[in-house]
Kinemage of the C-alpha trace (Angstrom):
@kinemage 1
@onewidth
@group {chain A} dominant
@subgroup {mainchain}
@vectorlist {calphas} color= white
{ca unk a 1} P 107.088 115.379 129.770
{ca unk a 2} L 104.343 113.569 132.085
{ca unk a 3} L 101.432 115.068 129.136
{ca unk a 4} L 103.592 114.049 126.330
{ca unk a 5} L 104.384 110.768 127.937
{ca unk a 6} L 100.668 110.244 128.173
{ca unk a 7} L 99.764 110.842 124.598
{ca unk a 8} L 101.931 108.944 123.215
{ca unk a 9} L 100.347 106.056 125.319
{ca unk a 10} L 96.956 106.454 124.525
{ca unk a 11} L 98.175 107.497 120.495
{ca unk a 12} L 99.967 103.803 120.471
{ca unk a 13} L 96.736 102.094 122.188
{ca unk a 14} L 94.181 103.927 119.845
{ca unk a 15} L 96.634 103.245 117.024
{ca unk a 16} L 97.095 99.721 117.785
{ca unk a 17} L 92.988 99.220 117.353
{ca unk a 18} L 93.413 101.057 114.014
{ca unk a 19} L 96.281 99.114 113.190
{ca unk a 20} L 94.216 95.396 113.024
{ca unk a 21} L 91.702 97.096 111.085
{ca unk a 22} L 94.067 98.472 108.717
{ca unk a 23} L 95.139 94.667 108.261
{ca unk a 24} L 91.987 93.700 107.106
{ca unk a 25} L 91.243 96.429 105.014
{ca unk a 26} L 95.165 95.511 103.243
{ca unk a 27} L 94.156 91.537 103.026
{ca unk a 28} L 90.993 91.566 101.398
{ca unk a 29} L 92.546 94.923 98.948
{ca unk a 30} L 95.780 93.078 97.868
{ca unk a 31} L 94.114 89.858 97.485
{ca unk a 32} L 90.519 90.441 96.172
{ca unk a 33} L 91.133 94.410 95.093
{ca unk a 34} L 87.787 95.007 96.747
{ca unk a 35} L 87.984 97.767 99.660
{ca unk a 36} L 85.593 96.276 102.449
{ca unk a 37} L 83.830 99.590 103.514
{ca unk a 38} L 82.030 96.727 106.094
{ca unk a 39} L 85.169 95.886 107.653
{ca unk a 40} L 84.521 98.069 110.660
{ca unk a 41} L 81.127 96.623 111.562
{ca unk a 42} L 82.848 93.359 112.721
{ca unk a 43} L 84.580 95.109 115.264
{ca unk a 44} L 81.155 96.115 116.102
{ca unk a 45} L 79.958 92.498 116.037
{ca unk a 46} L 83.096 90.577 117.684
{ca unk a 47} L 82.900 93.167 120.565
{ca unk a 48} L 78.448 92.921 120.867
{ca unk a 49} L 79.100 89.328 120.705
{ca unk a 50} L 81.287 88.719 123.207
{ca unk a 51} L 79.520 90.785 125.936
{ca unk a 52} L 76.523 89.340 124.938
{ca unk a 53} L 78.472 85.602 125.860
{ca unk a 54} L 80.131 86.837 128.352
{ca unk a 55} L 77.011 88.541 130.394
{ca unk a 56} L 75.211 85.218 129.804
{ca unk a 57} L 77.771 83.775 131.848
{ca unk a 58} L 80.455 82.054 129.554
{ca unk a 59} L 84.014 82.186 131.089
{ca unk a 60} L 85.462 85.574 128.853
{ca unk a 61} L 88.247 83.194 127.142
{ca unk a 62} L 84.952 81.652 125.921
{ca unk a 63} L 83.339 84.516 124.938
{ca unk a 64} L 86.385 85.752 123.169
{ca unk a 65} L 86.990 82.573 121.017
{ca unk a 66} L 83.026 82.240 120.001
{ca unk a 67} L 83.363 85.766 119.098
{ca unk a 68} L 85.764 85.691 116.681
{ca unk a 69} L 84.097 82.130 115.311
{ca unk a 70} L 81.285 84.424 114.713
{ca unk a 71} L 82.687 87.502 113.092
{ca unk a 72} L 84.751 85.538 110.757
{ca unk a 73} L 81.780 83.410 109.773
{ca unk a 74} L 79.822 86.127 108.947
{ca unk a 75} L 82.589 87.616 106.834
{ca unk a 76} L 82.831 84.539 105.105
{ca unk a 77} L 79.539 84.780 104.292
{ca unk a 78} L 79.275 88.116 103.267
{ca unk a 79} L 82.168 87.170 100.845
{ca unk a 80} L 80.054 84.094 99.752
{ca unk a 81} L 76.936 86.049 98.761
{ca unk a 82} L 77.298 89.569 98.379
{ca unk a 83} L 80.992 90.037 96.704
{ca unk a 84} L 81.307 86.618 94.956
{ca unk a 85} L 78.469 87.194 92.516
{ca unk a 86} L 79.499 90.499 91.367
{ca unk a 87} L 83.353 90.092 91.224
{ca unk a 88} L 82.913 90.491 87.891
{ca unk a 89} L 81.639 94.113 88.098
{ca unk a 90} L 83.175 97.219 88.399
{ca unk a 91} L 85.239 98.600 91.444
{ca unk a 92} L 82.631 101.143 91.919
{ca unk a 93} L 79.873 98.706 92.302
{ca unk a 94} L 81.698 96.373 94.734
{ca unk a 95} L 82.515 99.594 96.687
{ca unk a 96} L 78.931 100.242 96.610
{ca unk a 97} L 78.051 97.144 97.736
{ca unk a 98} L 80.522 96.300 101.060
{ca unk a 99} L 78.683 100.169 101.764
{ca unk a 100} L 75.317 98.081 101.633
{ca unk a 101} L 76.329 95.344 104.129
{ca unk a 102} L 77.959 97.762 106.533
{ca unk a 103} L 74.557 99.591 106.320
{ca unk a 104} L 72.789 96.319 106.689
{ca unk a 105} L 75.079 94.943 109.803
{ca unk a 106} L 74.905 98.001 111.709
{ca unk a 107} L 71.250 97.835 111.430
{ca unk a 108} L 71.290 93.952 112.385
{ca unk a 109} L 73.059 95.357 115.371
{ca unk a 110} L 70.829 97.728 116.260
{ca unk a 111} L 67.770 95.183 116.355
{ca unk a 112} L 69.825 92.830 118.232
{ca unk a 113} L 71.539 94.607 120.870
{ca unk a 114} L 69.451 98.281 120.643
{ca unk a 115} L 70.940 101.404 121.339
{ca unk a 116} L 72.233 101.788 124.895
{ca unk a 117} L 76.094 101.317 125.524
{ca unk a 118} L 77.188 97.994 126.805
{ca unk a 119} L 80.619 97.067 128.782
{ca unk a 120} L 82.938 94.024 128.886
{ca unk a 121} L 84.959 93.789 132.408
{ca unk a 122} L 89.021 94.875 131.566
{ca unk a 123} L 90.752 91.891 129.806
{ca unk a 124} L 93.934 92.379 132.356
{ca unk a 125} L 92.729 93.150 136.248
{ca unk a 126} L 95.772 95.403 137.135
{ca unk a 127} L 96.298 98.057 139.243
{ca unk a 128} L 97.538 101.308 136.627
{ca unk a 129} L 101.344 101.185 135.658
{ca unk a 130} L 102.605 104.809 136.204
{ca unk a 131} L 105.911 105.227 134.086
{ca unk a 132} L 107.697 108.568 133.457
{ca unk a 133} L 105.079 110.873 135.005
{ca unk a 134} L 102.372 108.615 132.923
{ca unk a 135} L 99.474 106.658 134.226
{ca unk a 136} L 99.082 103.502 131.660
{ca unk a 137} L 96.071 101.674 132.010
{ca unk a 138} L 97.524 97.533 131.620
{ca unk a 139} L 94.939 97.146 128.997
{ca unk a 140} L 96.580 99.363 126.380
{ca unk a 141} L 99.802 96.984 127.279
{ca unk a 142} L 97.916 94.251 126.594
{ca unk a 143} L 96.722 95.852 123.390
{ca unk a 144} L 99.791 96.845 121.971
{ca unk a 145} L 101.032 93.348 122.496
{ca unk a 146} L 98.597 91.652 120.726
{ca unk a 147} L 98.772 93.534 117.605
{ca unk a 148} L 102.694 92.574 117.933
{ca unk a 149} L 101.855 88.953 118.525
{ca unk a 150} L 99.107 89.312 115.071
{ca unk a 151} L 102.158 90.477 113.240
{ca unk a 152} L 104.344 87.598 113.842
{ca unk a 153} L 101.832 84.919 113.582
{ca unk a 154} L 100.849 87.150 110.160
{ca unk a 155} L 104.629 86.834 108.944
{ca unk a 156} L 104.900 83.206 109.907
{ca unk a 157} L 101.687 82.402 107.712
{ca unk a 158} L 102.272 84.477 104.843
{ca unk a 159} L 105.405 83.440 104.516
{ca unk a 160} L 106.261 80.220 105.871
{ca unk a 161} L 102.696 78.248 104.859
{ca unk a 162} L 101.142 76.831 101.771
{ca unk a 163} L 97.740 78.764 102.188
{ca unk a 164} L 100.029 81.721 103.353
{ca unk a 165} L 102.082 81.578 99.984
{ca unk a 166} L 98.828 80.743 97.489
{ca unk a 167} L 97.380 84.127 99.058
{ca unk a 168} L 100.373 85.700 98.199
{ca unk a 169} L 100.128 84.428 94.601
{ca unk a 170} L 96.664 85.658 94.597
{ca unk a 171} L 97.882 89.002 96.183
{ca unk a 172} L 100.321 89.465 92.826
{ca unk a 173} L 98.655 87.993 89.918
{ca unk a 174} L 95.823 86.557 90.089
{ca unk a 175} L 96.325 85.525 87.103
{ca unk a 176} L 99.108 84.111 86.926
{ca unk a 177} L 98.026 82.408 90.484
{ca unk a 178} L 95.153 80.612 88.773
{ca unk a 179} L 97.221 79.103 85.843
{ca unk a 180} L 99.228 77.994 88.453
{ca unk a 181} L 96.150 75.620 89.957
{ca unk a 182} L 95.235 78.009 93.035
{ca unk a 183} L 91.400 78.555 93.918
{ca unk a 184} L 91.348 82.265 94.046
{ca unk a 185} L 87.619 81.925 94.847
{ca unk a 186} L 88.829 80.226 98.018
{ca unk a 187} L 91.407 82.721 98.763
{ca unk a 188} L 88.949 85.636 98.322
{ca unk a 189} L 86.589 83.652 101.193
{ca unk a 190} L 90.138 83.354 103.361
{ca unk a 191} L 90.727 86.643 102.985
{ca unk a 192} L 87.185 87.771 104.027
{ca unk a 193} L 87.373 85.418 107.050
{ca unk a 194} L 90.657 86.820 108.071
{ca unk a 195} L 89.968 90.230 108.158
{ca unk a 196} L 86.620 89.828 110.140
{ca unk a 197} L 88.238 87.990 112.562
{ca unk a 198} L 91.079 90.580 112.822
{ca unk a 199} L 88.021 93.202 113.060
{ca unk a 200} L 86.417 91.549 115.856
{ca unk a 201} L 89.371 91.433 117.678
{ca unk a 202} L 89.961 95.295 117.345
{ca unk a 203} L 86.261 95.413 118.700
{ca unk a 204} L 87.045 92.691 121.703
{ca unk a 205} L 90.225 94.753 122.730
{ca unk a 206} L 89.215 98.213 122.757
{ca unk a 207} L 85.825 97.820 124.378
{ca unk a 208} L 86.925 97.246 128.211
{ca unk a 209} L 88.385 100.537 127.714
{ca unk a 210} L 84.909 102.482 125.943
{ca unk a 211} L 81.799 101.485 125.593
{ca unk a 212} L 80.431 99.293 122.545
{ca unk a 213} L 77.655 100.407 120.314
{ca unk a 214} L 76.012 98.921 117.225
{ca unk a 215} L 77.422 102.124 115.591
{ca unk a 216} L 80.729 102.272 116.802
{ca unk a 217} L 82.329 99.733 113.740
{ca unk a 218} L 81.848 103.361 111.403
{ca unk a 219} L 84.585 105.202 112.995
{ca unk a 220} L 86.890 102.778 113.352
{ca unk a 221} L 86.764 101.337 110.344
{ca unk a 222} L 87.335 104.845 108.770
{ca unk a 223} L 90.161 105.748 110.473
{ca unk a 224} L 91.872 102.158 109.956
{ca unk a 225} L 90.976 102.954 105.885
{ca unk a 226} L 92.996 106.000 106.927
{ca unk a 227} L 95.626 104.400 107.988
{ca unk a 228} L 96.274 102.014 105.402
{ca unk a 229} L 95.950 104.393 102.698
{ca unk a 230} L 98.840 106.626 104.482
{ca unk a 231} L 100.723 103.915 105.289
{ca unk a 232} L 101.005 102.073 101.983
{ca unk a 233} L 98.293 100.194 100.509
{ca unk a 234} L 100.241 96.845 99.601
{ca unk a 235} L 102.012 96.582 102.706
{ca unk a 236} L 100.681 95.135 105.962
{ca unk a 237} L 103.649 96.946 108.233
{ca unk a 238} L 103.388 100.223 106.450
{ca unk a 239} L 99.568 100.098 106.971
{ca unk a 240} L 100.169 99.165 110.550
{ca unk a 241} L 102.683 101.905 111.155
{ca unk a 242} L 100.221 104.374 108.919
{ca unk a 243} L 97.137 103.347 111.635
{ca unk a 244} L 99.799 104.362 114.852
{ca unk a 245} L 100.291 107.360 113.016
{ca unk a 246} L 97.133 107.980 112.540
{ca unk a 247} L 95.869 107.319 116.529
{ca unk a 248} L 98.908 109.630 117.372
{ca unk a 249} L 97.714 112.465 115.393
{ca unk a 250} L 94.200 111.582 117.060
{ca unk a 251} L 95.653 112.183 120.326
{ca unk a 252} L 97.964 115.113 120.205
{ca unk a 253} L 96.055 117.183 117.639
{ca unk a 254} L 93.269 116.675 120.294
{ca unk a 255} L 95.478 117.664 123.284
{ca unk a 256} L 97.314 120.347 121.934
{ca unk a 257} L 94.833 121.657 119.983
{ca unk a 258} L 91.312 120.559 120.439
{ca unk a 259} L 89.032 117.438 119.889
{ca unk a 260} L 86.839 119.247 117.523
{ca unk a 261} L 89.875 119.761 114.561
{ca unk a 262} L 91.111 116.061 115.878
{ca unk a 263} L 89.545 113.965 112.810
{ca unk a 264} L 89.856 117.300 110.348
{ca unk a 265} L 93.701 117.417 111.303
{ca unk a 266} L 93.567 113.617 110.395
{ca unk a 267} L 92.092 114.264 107.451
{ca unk a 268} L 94.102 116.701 106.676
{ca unk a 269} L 97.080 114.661 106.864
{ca unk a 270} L 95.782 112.007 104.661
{ca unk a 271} L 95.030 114.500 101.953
{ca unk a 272} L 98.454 115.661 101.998
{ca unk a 273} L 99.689 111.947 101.703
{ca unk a 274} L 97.708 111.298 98.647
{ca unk a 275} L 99.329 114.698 97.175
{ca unk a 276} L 102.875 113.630 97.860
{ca unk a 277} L 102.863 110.291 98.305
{ca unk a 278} L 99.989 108.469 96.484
{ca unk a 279} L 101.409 105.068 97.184
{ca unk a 280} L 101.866 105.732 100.994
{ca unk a 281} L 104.778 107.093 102.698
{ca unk a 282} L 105.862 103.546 103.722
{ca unk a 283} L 105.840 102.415 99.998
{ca unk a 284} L 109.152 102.599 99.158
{ca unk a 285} L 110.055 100.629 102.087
{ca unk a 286} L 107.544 97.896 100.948
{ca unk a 287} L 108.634 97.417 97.793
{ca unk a 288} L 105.741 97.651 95.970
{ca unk a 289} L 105.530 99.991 92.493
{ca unk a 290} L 102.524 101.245 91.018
């Protein structure tokens, strides 16, 4: 009970970084129908960024804040020169393309920061919480309730504000959204700055707990494309609970098993997903039809 008790801890906390990935990748898909293939690199950025403030001597809510600024900058700008000029292509292209820029901001990253490992100080000083045989390290808490703070304030602005609702709009029709007067140039930028800042939190979050790389945006980003395709591609909860399914399988197909079949098991799972249930197994629950 103490070893299950303990995966599903570290499942939920891995999970959780997935999960605000998996947003991203589902904002900038249902809004723009472009699938950012960069969108892990500013996780890589947010987190380089902020120990690069941080270690300069900026108090860390500082560093945090400027970080995000950052990442969310630079996604606007990626949106703004790379993707806005060729949204008239074809999917394949744009696909090809968000490849480019991750390729190009990884290699920004390693220029700016190198290649040795670098560490942010944990988020929450606390002494381990040991609960039902399990030692839980405060900072997956503090993960976990983020990415449930993210989804209310995500709710609240989707559906409650103007900008929220046009994005919406955008998300449905685009069409449609444009004869009714919205800028769905603008919303494409939003959505772009959105999900970078949602990536560079991801980064900020789970670096106390590894170390950050200039490569380390690939992985994650992959998995949280994982998640959102097997937990419904038009829905930000089913992508959410698709990127804690995915970190659990992570964990336990690593402890039971081993960490070498981890990512094929994964993998594996998503295959079977896209056999059965093309739309996501959460589709149904979303609402959305193909």
């Amino acid at each position: 009970m103490e070893l299950l008790m303990q995966y599903i801890v570290t499942g939920l906390t891995v999970g959780s970084i997935y999960a605000l990935l998996a947003i991203g990748f589902v904002t900038i898909y249902n809004i723009t129908g472009i699938l950012n293939f960069a969108q892990g690199e500013f996780a890589m950025i947010g987190a380089l960024t902020c120990i690069t403030f941080a270690n300069a001597g900026l108090p860390i809510s500082a560093s945090i804040i400027l970080a995000i600024l950052i990442s969310a900058t630079i996604g606007l700008i990626v949106e703004r020169t790379a993707i806005r000029h060729a949204r008239n292509t074809t999917v394949i292209i744009l696909i090809i393309i968000t490849i480019g820029v991750s390729t190009f901001l990884k290699g920004m990253g390693l220029i700016i920061w190198g290649t040795n490992p670098k560490q942010l100080a944990p988020l929450i000083k606390m002494e381990p919480i040991h609960f039902m045989g399990a030692v839980i390290n405060p900072q997956s808490i503090f993960i976990f309730i983020v990415l449930l703070i993210l989804l209310a304030v995500l709710y609240v602005f989707f559906e409650k504000t103007y900008i929220g609702s046009a994005l919406r709009a955008c998300e449905k029709n685009q069409r449609a959204a444009k004869l009714m007067g919205i800028n769905t140039s603008t919303m494409s930028a939003l959505a772009f700055t959105l999900a970078a800042a949602l990536g560079a939190i991801a980064g900020i979050l789970i670096t106390p707990i590894t170390d950050a790389t200039y490569e380390m945006g690939f992985l994650i980003g992959v998995k949280g494309f994982v998640g959102m395709v097997i937990g419904g591609m038009h829905s930000i909860p089913g992508a959410v609970a698709g990127a804690l399914i995915v970190g659990l399988l992570e964990t336990f197909s690593g402890g039971f098993i081993s960490t070498f079949y981890s990512d094929a098991i994964t993998f594996l799972v998503l295959i079977l997903v896209l056999f059965f249930k093309p739309n996501g197994i959460f589709a149904r629950a979303s609402g959305e039809r193909v």
